[in-house]
C-alpha positions in Angstrom: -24.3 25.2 -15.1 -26.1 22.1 -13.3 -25.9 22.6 -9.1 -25.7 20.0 -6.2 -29.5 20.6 -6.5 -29.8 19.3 -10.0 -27.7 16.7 -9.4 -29.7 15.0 -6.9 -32.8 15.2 -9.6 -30.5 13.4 -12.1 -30.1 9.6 -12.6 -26.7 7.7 -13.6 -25.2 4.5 -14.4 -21.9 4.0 -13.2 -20.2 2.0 -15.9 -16.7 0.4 -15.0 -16.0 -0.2 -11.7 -11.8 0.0 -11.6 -10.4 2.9 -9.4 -12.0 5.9 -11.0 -15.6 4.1 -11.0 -15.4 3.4 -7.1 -14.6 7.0 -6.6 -17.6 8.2 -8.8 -19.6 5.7 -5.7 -18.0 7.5 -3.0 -18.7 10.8 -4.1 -22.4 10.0 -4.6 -22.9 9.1 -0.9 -20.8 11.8 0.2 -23.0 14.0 -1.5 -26.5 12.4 -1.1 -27.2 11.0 -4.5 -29.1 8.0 -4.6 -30.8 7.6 -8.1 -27.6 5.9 -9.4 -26.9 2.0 -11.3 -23.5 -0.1 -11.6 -22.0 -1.8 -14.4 -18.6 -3.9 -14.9 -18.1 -6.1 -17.6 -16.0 -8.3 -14.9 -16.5 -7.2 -11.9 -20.3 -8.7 -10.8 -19.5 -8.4 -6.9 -18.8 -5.0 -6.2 -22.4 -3.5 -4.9 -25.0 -5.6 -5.7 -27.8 -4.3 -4.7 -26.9 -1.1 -6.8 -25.7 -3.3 -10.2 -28.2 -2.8 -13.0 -29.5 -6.5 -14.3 -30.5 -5.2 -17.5 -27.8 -2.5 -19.2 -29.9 -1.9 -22.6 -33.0 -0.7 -20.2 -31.2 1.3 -17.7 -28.9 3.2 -20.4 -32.6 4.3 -21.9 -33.7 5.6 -18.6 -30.6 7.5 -16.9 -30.0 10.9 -18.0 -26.4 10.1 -17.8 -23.5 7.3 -18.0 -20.4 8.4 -15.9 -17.6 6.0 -18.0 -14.7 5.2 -16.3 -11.5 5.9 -18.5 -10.1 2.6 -19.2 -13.1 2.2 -21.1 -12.8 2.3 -24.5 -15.9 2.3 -27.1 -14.0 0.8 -29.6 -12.9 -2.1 -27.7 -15.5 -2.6 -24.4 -17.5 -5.7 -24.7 -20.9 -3.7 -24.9 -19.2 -1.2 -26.7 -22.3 -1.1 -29.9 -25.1 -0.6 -27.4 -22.6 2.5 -25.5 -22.1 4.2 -28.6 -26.2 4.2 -28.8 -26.3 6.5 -26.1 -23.0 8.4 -26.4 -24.3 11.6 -26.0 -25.4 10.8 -22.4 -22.2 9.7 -21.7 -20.0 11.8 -19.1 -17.1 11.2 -17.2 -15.6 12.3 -13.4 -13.9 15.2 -14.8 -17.7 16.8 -15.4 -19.0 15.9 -12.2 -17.0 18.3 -10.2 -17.2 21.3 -12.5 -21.3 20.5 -12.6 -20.4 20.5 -8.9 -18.3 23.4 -9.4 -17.4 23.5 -5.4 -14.1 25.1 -5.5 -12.5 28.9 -6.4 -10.2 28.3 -9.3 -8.9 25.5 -11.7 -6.2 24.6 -14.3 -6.6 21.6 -16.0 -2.7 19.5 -17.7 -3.2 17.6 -20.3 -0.8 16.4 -23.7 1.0 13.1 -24.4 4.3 13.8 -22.6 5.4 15.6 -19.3 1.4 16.3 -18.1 2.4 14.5 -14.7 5.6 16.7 -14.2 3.9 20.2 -15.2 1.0 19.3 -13.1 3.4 18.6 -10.1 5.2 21.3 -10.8 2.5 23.7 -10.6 0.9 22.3 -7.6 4.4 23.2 -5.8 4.8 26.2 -7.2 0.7 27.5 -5.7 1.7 25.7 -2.5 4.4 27.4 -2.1 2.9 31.1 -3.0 0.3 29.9 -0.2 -2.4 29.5 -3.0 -4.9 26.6 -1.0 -4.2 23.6 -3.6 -5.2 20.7 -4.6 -3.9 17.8 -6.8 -5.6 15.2 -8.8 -6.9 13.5 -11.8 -4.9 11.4 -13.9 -2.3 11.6 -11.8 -2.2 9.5 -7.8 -5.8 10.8 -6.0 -9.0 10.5 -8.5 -10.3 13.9 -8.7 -13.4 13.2 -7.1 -11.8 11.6 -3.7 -10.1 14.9 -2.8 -11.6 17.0 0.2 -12.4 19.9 -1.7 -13.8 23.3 -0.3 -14.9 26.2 -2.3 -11.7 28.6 -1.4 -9.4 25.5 -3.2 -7.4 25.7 -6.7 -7.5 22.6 -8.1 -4.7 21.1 -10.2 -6.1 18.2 -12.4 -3.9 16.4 -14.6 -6.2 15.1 -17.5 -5.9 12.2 -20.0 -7.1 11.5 -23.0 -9.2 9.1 -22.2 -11.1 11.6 -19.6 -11.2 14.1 -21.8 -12.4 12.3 -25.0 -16.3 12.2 -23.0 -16.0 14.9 -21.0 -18.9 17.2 -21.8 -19.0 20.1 -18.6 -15.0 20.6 -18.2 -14.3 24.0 -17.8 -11.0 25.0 -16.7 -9.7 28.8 -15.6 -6.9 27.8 -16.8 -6.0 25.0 -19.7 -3.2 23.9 -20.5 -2.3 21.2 -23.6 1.3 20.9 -24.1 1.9 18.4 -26.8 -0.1 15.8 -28.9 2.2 13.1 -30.6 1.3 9.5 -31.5 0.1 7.7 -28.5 -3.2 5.5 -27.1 -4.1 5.4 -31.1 -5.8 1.6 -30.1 -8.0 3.2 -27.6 -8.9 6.4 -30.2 -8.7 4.7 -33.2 -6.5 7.0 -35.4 -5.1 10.1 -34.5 -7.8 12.9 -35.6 -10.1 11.5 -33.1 -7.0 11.7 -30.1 -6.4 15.4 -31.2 -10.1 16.1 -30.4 -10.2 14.4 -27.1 -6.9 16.8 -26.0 -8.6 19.7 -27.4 -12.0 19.3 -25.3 -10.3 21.1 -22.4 -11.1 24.6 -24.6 -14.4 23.8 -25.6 -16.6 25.1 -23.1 -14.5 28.0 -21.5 -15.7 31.4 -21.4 -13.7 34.2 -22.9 -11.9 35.2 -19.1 -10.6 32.0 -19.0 -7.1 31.3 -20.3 -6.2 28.5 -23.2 -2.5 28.1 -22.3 -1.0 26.6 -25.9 1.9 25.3 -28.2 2.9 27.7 -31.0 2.0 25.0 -33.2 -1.9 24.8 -32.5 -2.4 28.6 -32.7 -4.4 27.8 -36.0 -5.9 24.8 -35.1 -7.6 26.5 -32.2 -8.5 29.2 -33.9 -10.5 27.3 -36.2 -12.5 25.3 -33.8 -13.7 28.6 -32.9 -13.1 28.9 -28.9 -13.4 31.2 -27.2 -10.6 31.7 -24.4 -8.0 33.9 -24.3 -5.4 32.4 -26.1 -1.6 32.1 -24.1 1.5 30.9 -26.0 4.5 30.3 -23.7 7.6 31.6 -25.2 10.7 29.1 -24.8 12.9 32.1 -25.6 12.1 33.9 -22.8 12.5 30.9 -20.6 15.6 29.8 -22.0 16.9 33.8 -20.9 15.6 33.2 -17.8 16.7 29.2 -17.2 20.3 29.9 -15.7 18.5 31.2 -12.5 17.2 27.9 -11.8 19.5 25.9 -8.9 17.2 23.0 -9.5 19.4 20.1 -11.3 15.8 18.2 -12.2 14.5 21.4 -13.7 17.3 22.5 -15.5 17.5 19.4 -17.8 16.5 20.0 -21.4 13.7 17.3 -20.8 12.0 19.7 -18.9 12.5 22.9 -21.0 9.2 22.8 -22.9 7.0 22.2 -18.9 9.0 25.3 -17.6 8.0 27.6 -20.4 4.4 26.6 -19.7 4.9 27.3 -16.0 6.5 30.5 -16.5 2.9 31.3 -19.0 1.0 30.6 -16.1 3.1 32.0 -13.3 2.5 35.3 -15.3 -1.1 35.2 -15.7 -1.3 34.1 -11.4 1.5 36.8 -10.5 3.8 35.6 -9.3 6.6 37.8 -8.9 9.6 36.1 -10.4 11.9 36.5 -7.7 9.7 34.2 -5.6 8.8 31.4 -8.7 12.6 30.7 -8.4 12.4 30.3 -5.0 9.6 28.0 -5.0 11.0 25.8 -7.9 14.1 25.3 -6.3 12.7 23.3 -3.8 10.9 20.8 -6.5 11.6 17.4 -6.1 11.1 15.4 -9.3 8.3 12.5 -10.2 9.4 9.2 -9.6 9.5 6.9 -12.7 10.5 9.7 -15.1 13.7 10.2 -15.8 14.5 9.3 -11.9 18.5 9.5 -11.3 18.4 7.1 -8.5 22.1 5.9 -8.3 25.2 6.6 -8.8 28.0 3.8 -8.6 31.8 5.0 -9.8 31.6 5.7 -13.3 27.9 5.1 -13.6 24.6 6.9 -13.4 21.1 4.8 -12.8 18.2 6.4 -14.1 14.3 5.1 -14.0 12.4 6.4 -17.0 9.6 3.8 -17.2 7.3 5.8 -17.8 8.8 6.1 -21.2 5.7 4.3 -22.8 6.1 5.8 -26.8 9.7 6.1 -28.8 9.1 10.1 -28.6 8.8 10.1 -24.8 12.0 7.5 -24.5 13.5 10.1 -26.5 14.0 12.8 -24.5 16.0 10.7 -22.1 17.9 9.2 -25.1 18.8 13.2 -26.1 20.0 14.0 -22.5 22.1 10.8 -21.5 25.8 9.7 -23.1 27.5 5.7 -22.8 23.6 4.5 -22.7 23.3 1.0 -22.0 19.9 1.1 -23.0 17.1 -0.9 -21.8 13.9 -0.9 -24.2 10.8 -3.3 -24.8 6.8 -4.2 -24.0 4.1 -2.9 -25.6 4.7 -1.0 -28.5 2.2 2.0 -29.0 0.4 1.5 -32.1 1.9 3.1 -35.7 5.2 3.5 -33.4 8.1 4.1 -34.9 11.9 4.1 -33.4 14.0 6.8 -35.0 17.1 7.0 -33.9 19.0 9.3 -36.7 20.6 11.7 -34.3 20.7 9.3 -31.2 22.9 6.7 -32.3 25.9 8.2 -30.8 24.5 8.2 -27.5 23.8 4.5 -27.1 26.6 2.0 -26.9 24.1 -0.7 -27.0 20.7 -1.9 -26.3 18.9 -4.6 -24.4 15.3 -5.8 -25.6 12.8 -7.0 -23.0 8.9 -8.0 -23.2 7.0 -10.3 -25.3 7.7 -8.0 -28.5 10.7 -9.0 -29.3 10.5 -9.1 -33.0 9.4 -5.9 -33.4 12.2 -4.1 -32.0 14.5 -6.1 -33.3 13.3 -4.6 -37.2 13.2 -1.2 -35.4 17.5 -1.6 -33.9 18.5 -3.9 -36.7 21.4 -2.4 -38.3 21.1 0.8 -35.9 22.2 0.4 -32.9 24.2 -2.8 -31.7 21.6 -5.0 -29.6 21.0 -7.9 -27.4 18.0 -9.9 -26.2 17.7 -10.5 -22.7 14.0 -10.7 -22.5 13.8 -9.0 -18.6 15.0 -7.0 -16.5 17.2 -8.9 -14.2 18.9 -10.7 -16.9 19.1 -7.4 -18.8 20.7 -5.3 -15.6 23.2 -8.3 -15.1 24.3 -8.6 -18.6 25.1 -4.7 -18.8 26.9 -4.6 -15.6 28.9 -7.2 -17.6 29.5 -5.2 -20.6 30.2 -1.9 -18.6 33.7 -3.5 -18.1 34.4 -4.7 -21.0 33.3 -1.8 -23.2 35.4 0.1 -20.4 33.8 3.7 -20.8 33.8 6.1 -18.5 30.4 8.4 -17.4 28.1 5.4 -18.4 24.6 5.7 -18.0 22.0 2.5 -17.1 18.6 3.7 -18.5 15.3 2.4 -18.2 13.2 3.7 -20.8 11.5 0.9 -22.7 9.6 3.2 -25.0 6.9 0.8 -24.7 4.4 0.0 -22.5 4.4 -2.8 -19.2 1.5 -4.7 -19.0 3.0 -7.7 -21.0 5.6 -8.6 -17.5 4.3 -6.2 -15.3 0.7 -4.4 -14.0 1.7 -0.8 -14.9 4.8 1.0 -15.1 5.4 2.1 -11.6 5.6 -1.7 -10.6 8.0 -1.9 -14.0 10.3 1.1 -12.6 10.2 -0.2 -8.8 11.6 -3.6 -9.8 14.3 -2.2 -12.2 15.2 0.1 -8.8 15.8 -2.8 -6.7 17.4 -5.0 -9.4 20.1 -2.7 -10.4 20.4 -1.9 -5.9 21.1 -5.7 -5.4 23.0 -6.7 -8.4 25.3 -3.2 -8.6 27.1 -4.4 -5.5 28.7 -7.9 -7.0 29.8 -6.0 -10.1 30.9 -2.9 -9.8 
């Protein structure tokens, strides 16, 4: 494993200069490396003196390219040349275990509920006293975090991190679930599989590979060599009554619990105290956020719905939907609503996508085009009284992603918050 030492003998090129890139710049100074370039394909401001003026030249001489993870090779403007020197290529994740300054580390990733097991974890050390630290994919980039060699770190890891990650090397790795997602960044769906699976690759057989029932073959093939964990949903489902927690308790969350009651086993935790500590978690915003109640209605925020099989989940746990959906569809997405249909009284299409979810609810579900938010949240606070139901539920889950109205989906969520706060008090 490559030490502080090392790293100050190493060269790099910083390519992509969004959030994560900047962060990769500020943990160089902090830690004295100098021998570093910059690249953005937009960006030609952001430190000068530091930005390469000839890319081909200095991706020769570095020994490594830290990419930043909205970079995709398939689709990056200088993504022929990068794919010439992917095997230099790294990413944040491997600078802090070639770092390696901290005692202990579980590493989150899958397509759906990686934020909320993270979360959920982090509570659960803090509260057992365990010194923790949160990161990644999810609010601080890994590298900005204060860390000190007595820490556990959290890190909540996404696909795109993982799919250069060469040095990751997790104590404890947890994948949860791979369904179709980011298939336009991957390029098909073998190639996303891999990326998930990267977490395994380089652990050492006392580390723990926390898994789903349904990879137990695939990772035996690949030939890893941690110890392989499968949480049991039988035993958490035994064991679910004693949760107070309303968030926790939904079915949404059933699959996260039985991975935090796998790991709460392997750190242990004596189970009197895990239910103690998870009764106090408060949930993520954004996902599957109950954030108002009104007479005969419920309000819930599940923007970050962005795929059919994450909107599903909220689909399977609501009744009386009035069912906001639309955006950016994933690619090869598909919206099957066979055992759904009953829950939904009727949908309302937003985004620049329109035609395709109309071929997705057409002769489905009953539908109407209101092609944003506030005219959506108006229009069912219309057809709550007419349809006169009672126990209605306004959801949010657009099974798609934002960037066609709005700059991610926490800005999507915020605004459906406040829309549905100022309109709720004229109609209802």
């Amino acid at each position: 494993m490559v030490k502080i030492n090392n790293l100050k003998e190493l060269s790099f090129l910083v390519y992509g200069l969004g959030q994560t890139g900047k962060s990769v710049v500020r943990f160089f100074k902090k830690n004295n490396i100098n021998n570093y370039k910059v690249w953005d394909d937009k960006n030609k401001d952001f430190l000068k003196k530091k930005r390469t003026s000839n890319l081909t030249k200095t991706l020769k001489k570095v020994n490594y390219v830290v990419l930043s993870p909205g970079v995709s090779l398939n689709r990056s403007k200088n993504a022929r040349t990068l794919k010439k020197f992917k095997k230099k290529i790294i990413t944040d994740l491997d600078l802090i275990f070639l770092l390696k300054k901290f005692s202990k580390s579980i590493v989150i990733t899958g397509t759906n509920g990686k934020s909320t097991t993270s979360k959920i974890i982090y509570h659960l050390l803090k509260k057992n006293r365990y010194k923790t630290l949160l990161g990644g994919n999810i609010g601080t980039p890994i590298l900005d975090l204060n860390i000190n060699k007595t820490d556990f770190l959290v890190i909540e890891a996404s696909s795109f991190q993982l799919s250069h990650s060469k040095f990751i090397c997790p104590d404890y790795a947890i994948l949860l679930n791979i369904t179709n997602d980011h298939l336009d960044w991957h390029g098909n769906m073998k190639n996303y599989k891999n990326s998930k699976f990267k977490i395994f690759k380089n652990q050492r057989p006392n580390q723990y590979s926390i898994i789903n029932e349904n990879f137990k073959s695939d990772f035996k093939k690949r030939s890893l060599s941690g110890k392989l964990i499968i949480p049991k949903l039988k035993y958490y489902m035994k064991l679910k009554h004693k949760i107070k927690n309303h968030y926790l308790k939904l079915d949404i969350n059933n699959e996260n619990m039985s991975y935090v009651f796998a790991l709460s086993k392997l750190l242990k935790i004596k189970e009197k105290i895990l239910f103690k500590s998870l009764n106090s978690f408060v949930g993520l915003p954004h996902r599957y956020e109950i954030f108002l109640k009104k007479r005969n209605c419920i309000f819930i925020n599940d923007s970050k719905a962005t795929s059919f099989i994450s909107a599903k989940f909220a689909l399977q746990n609501s009744h009386n939907i009035f069912w906001i959906v639309g955006g950016l569809p994933k690619k090869n997405d598909k919206i099957n609503l066979r055992d759904l249909k009953r829950n939904i009284i009727k949908s309302y299409i937003i985004g620049k996508n329109i035609k395709f979810f109309e071929n997705q609810l057409k002769n489905k579900i009953n539908f109407h085009v209101t092609k944003d938010l506030k005219r959506s949240v108006i229009q069912i606070l219309s057809d709550i009284k007419l349809y006169k139901k009672k126990n209605n539920t306004v959801l949010l889950s657009p099974a798609s992603a934002s960037f066609d109205q709005f700059s991610n989906f926490e800005d999507r969520g915020e605004r459906f918050k406040k829309i549905c706060k100022y309109y709720v008090r004229s109609f209802l």
